[in-house]
C-alpha positions, 0 to 999 in steps of 0.5 A: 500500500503506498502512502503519501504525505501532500503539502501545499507550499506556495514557495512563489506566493509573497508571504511564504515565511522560513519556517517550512524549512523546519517542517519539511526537515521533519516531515522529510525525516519521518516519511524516509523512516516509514516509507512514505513518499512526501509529495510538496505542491509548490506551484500555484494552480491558481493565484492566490491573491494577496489574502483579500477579497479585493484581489482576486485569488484561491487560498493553498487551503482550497488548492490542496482539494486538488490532491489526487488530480495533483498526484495522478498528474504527476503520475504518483501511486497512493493509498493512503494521503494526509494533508498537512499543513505547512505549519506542521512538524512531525515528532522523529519517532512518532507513530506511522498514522496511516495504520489506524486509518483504514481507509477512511477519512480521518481528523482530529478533534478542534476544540479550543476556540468555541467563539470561533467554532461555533460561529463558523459552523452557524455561518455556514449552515445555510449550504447545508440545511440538513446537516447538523453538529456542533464545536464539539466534534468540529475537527482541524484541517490542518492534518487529514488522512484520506484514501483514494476511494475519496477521490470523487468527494475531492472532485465534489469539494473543489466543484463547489468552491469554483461554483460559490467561489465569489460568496465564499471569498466574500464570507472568508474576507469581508463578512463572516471572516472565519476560516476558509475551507475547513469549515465547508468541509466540516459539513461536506464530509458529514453531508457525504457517504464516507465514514469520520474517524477521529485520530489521537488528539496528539496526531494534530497537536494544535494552539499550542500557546493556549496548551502552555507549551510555549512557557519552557515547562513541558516539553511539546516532544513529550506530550504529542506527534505533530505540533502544529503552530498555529493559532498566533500571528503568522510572523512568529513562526519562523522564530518558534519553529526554529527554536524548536527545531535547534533544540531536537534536529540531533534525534533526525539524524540530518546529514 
């Protein structure tokens, strides 16, 4: 079974910062060590604007949806696919996900912000009148594991967006202002015929400032497999990722 980990990584867009350096390091690292091919899409496949309503553009987070057009394109066998964020950095002996998928489309749990959550999910109830959840099972997109069986579903995803794009960038930059795909897919997986799985919360380690795990008094590598910076302004990343980065890169074994 051949797995795949796809990154979408705008290395032409403006505001590509350093700290990919850090997470590619990481997840290169992990995907030799477990046989995984590690697929990073660079280029654009549309403009992604300059991150307002008023340029036209498609976020990297609609663009991933593309995955398996991506990856048949460029003549990629796969199974198994995890999307993961740029933001990401994977522990170096951390579990390989992929044998607790199954093959079904698998998340993990985000429950931090109920504000937030709780009102993206209220701002996009009217796509899908008949689909109904809560925060409390509202998952992240920044680490998805699907299977080419939702290769279909994809096609579905990215039909809708360039159907409703000009409402959906209205909503993401002028109006609701909450998010971009993931909360259309929150709804769109539930609205489908594939089943959710939920993996181990420490497989999507998310806002780690909230958790207390910038403080120096609990080690991130101790209490979770991928650590995902998010959650904070976007320039404090490089510095985090790389201080974390010149505290473990020894365990990666980098030549």
């Amino acid at each position: 079974m051949k797995n795949v980990v796809f990154m979408t990584a705008m290395v032409k867009a403006p505001d590509v910062l350093n700290y990919a350096e850090w997470c590619y390091n990481s997840w290169d690292y992990w995907c030799k060590k477990n046989d995984v091919e590690l697929f990073i899409l660079e280029d654009e496949l549309r403009p992604k604007g300059d991150g307002t309503y008023s340029v036209p553009g498609m976020k990297p987070t609609w663009q991933r949806w593309h995955v398996m057009e991506v990856l048949d394109a460029n003549e990629i066998e796969y199974d198994n696919v995890a999307l993961v964020d740029v933001d990401t950095m994977i522990h170096w002996d951390a579990p390989n996900f992929f044998e607790s998928t199954d093959g079904e489309f698998c998340a993990v749990k985000d429950k931090f912000n109920i504000e937030w959550t709780h009102n993206s999910i209220t701002g996009y109830q009217d796509f899908w009148p008949d689909v109904k959840f809560d925060w409390t099972s509202y998952f992240n997109c920044g680490f998805i594991v699907l299977n080419k069986k939702h290769k279909e579903w994809c096609k579905g995803v990215t039909d809708f967006y360039y159907k409703n794009e000009d409402e959906l960038r209205k909503r993401q930059h002028e109006t609701l202002k909450k998010g971009s795909d993931q909360t259309p897919i929150n709804y769109m997986i539930r609205a489908s015929e594939h089943k959710l799985v939920y993996l181990d919360e420490r497989f999507n380690l998310s806002q780690l400032h909230l958790r207390g795990l910038f403080s120096g008094l609990c080690d991130m590598w101790d209490v979770g497999w991928v650590w995902h910076f998010n959650g904070f302004e976007k320039t404090q990343r490089n510095e985090l990722m790389k201080s974390v980065w010149d505290k473990i890169k020894d365990n990666y074994e980098i030549k």
